[in-house]
N, C-alpha and C positions, 0 to 999 in steps of 0.2 A: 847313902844318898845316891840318888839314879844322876846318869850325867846331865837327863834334860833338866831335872831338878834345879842340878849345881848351876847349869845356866843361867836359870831364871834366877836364881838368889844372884849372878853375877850381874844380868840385867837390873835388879831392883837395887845392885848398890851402883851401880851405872844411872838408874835415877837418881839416888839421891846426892851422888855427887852432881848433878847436872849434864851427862855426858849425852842422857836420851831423855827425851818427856812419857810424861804421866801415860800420853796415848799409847806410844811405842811401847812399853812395859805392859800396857790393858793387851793390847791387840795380841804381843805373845804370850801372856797368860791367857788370854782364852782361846789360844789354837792350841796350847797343848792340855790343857784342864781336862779333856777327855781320857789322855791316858795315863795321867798323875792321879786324880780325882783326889781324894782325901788326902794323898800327899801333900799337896800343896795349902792346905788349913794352918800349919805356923808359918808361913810365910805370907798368906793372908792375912795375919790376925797382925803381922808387923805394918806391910803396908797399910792397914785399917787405922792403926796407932799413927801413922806420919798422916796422915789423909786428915784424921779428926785435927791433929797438933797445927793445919796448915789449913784447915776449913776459910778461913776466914777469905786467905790468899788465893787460896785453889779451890774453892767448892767445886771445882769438875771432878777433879780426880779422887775427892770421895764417892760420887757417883758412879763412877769406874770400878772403882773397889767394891763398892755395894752390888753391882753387876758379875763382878768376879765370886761372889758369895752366893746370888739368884744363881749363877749356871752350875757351882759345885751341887747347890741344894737340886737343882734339877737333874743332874748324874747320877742323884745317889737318891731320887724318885722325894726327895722334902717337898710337895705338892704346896703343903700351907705354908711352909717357911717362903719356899721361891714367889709365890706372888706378895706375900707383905715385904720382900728384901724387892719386890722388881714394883711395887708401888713406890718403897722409900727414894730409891734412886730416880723415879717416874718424878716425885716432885722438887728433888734437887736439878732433875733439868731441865721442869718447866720453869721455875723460878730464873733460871739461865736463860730462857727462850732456844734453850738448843734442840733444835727438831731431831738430829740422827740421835743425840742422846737418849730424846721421848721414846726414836723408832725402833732403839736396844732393848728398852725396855717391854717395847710389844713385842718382840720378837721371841721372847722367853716368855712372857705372860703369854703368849699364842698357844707356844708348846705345852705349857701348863694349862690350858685349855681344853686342848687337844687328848692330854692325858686324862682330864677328867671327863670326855665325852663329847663336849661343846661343841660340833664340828664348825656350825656356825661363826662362834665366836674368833675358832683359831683361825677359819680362813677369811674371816676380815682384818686379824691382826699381825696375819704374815702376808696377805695383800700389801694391805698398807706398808708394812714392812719394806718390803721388797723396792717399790715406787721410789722410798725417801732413801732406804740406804742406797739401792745402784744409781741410783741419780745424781749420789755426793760421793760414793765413792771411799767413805770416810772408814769403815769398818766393814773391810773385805772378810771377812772371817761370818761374821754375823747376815751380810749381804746372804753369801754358801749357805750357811743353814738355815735362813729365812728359805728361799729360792727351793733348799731341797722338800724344806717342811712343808710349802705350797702344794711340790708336785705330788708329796706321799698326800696331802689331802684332797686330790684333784682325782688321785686313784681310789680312795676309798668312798669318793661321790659317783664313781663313775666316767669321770669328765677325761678319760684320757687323752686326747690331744692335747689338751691343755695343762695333763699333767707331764708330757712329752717336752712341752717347753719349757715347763718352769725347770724338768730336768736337765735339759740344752743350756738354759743360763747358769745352771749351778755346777755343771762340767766346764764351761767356759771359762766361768772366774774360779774354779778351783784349779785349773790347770794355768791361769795365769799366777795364781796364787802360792801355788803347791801345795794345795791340801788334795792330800792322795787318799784320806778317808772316807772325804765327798766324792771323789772326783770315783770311786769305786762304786759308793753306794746310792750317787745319780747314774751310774749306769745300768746297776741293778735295777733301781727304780721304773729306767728308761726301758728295758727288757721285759718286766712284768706289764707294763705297759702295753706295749707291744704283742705279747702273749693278749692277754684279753682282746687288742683287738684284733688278733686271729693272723697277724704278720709274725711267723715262728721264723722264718729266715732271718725278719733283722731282728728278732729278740733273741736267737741263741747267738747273732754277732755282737751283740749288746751286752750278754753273759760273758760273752769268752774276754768282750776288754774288761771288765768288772772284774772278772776274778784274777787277770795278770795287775789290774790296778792294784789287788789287795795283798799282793804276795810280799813276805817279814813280818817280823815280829809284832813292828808297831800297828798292825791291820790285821790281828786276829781274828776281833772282833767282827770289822766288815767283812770279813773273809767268811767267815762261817755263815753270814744271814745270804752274801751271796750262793756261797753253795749248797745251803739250801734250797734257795730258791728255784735254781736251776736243780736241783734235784727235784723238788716238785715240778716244774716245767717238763721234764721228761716220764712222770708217772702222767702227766695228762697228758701228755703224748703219745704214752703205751709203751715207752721205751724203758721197760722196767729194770734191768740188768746196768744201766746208763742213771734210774731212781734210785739204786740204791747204791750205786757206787758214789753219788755225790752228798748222798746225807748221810755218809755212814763216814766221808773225808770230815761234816761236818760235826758230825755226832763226836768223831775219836775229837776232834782239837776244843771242841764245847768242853769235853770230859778233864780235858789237860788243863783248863783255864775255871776247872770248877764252873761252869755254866751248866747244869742238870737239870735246871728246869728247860732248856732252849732243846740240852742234847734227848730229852723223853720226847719232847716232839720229835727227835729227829728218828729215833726207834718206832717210833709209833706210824710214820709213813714209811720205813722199809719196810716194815711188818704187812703195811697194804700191800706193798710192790710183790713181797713174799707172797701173799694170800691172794692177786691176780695171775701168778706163775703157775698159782694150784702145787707151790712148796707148804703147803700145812705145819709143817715140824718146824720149819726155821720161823715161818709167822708167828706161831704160838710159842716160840724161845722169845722171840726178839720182844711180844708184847708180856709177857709174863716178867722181862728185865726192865722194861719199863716200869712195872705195875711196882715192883721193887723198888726200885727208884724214885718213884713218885710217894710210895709211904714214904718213904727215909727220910724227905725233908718234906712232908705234910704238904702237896703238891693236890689239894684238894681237886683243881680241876683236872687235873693231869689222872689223877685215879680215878674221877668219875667217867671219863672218855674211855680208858681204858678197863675199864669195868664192863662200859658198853661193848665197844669192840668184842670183849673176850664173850660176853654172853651169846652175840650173835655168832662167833664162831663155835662153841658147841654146842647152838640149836643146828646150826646147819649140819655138826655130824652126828646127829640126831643125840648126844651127851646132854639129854633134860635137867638132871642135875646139876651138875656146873653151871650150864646155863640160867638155871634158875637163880643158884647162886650169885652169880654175879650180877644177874639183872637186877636182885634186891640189894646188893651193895651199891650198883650206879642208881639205883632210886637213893638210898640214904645220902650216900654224900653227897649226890645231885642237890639233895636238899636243903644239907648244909651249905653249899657251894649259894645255892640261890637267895639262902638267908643272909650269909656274909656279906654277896653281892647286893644284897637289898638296903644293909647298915652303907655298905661301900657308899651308893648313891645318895643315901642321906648324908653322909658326909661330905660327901664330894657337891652335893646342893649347896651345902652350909657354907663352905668353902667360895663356893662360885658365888653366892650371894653377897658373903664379906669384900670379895675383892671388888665384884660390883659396886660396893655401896663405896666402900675407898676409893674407887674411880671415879663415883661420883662426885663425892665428898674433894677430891682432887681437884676438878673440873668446877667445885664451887667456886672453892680458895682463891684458885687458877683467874676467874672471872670478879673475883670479889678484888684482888691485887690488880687487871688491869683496871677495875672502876677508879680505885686508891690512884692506880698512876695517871690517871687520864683527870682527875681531880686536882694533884698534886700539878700536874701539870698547867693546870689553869688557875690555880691558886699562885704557883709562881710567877704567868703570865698577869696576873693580875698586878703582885706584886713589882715585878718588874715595869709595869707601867707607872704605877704610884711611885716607884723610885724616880723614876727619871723627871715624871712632872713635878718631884720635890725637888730634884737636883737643875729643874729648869727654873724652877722658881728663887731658890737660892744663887742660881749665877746671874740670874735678871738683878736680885738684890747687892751681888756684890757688883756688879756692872754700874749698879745706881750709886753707889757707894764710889767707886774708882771714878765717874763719871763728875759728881761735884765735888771729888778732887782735883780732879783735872780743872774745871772752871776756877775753880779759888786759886790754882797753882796759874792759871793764865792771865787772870789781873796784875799780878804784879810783873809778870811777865812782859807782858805788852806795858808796863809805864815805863820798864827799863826801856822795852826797844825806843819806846818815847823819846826817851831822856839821851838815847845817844843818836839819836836820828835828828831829835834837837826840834820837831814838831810832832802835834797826833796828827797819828795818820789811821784814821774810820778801817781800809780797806785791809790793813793787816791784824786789826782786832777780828773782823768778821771773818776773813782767811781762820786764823788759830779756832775759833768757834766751830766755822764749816767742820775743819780737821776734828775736832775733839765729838761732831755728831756723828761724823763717817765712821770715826772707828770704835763707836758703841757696841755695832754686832759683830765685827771681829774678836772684841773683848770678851760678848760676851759667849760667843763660839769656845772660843777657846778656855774659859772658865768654864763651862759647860763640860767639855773633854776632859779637861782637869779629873771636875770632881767625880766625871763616871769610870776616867781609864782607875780613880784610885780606888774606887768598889770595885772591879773588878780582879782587881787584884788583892783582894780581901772575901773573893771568892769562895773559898774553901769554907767560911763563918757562914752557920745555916742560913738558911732562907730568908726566916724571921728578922734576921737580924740588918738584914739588908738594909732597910729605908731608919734604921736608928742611927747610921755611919754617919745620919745628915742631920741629927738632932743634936 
């Protein structure tokens, strides 16, 4: 077991003695879920088990949990798992009315969007995102990957200013934060930015903090898409010798981390850099090890690219043959490539239309439950007015009742005072009388309080049952 691992199993039994809450245990399981990934699945499947066993108490921290299981599914590319896991959790925290809960959940339903095409979709839903999580603060972690998700879609519309800032918010709170994986690859981000819009001084100062962000072990990962990218930045610069020294850093460490689909990209632009130097021999090595490569693990597009490539380079050394060759193997698997890709978008329709329909289906419920409450609530107010005018009516009745008590108990009353005063005297009969009118609405005040303070304190008995306490 890895040490961050063993942490997290120490943190989830630090929940369940009480030491930390449900949040605190969410929040560090999803900043490190990137580089555990499937490790951390029985240690999931335990907190899943306390979360069901405590639903009743905590329906939040099942949401939590169900959120922890959308971002594994999203790591390890479950497209259709992560949006029905990031629906289920969507209506455990509407039912809550917990807005940053809802905004978790678009936040992962975004990127899942995003995977499947949607550019629209994801960038209304890490918009939003963005707005309700930096505004409360609540889940800095998910805040970073909203914020960085914005700016990569802000670059792929074009909109780079504004993907310039979404990347400045996502280095801010990842450096208040310490997430140094964000904090590398809003730099990157911030850099290709910057290259497109033709400012190469601050995108290669933009490169240079990105790739010291991403230096150890735990940033391999960001490490190699930055140096790529700065690898490519300098093939469009012309600085070829500067192109392949940086995707050839990136290519060797893809290779060590088993990444071979990433590292054929990365052969296949030294191969250009090679093939602008007018080295012919090293270009037609480096793409020929790719082409290898890309059979080995069935790298459909990766062969057909490199098919192309290669044909164009022995038409140009006038090699008809090969060239031939290969032009009709990038037509075949082109073909295949475009057919797969054609099933891909049905699928990815189907998909995007299911979670639609769930969201809308959601948003019924959603609206159907405030009608219920906004009903229940008026049903109660009803109730509670019926209570009371029973419970007025009943102490008007015992008031009458206590009242010609009172009168019957003051005749004899007043004969004694009679009888030892030794005359009647009119004015101290009418005195006792005045007295016993005055304090009719005292009485019946106070009978009144009685019998409401003792409903409500019999509160917790439904609703219903309220106006029977007086039958």
């Amino acid at each position: 077991m890895s040490v961050l691992l063993e942490k997290l199993e120490q943190q989830f039994t630090d929940f369940k003695a009480g030491k930390i809450t449900g949040y605190d245990w969410f929040n560090s399981m999803a900043s490190n879920m990137f580089a555990l990934r499937g490790e951390v699945l029985p240690l999931l499947n335990k907190a899943y088990a306390v979360a069901k066993e405590n639903e009743a108490r905590d329906p939040k921290f099942l949401g939590l949990v169900t959120m922890n299981f959308c971002q594994l599914a999203m790591h390890e590319d479950r497209v259709e798992d992560g949006l029905k896991l990031a629906a289920e959790a969507n209506e455990i925290f509407a039912n809550l009315n917990d807005e940053d809960g809802i905004a978790l959940t678009t936040t992962l339903s975004g990127s899942f969007y995003r995977t499947l095409g949607n550019i629209d979709l994801a960038l209304k839903a890490q918009y939003t995102t963005c707005n309700v999580l930096g505004a409360s603060g609540r889940y800095p972690f998910f805040y970073v990957a909203s914020s960085y998700q914005l700016g990569e879609l802000f670059v792929e519309t074009g909109a780079f200013d504004r993907a310039i800032t979404s990347y400045d918010d996502c280095i801010r709170a990842s450096e208040q934060n310490n997430f140094l994986g964000f904090f590398a690859l809003a730099f990157d981000g911030k850099a290709t930015a910057y290259h497109r819009l033709g400012k190469q001084d601050l995108a290669k100062e933009a490169f240079i903090k990105a790739i010291a962000a991403s230096e150890g072990d735990m940033f391999i990962t960001q490490r190699t898409r930055v140096l790529s990218d700065f690898g490519t930045f300098w093939l469009d610069e012309g600085d070829y010798d500067k192109a392949i020294e940086y995707h050839r850093q990136a290519m060797t460490l893809r290779l060590t981390v088993k990444m071979i689909f990433a590292a054929i990209t990365n052969m296949i632009q030294i191969g250009k850099a090679f093939k602008l130097q007018n080295k012919t021999a090293e270009a037609l090595n480096i793409w020929q090890e790719a082409l290898e490569s890309a059979t080995k693990i069935n790298a459909k597009p990766k062969i057909s690219q490199v098919h192309l490539l290669l044909s164009e380079f022995y038409a140009e050394n006038n090699d008809t043959e090969k060239s031939l060759y290969h032009y009709k193997a990038y037509h075949t698997v082109g073909e295949e490539v475009s057919r797969e890709d054609g099933e891909k978008k049905v699928k990815r329709a189907e998909i995007l239309f299911a979670a639609e329909q769930t969201a809308k289906e959601n948003a019924i419920i959603k609206a159907q439950k405030a009608e219920i409450e906004r009903k229940n609530k008026a049903l109660q107010e009803t109730i509670d007015e019926l209570t009371i005018t029973k419970v007025s009516r009943r102490a008007k009745a015992l008031t009458l009742v206590v009242a010609v008590a009172m009168i019957l108990v003051e005749e004899p009353i007043s004969r004694m005072a009679h009888h030892y005063i030794g005359e009647e005297n009119f004015y101290i009969s009418m005195v006792a009388k005045i007295l016993i009118v005055l304090s009719l609405k005292p009485i019946d005040s106070a009978i009144e309080h009685y019998l409401l303070r003792k409903i409500i304190l019999r509160k917790k008995q439904p609703a219903g049952q309220l106006a029977e306490d007086l039958v």
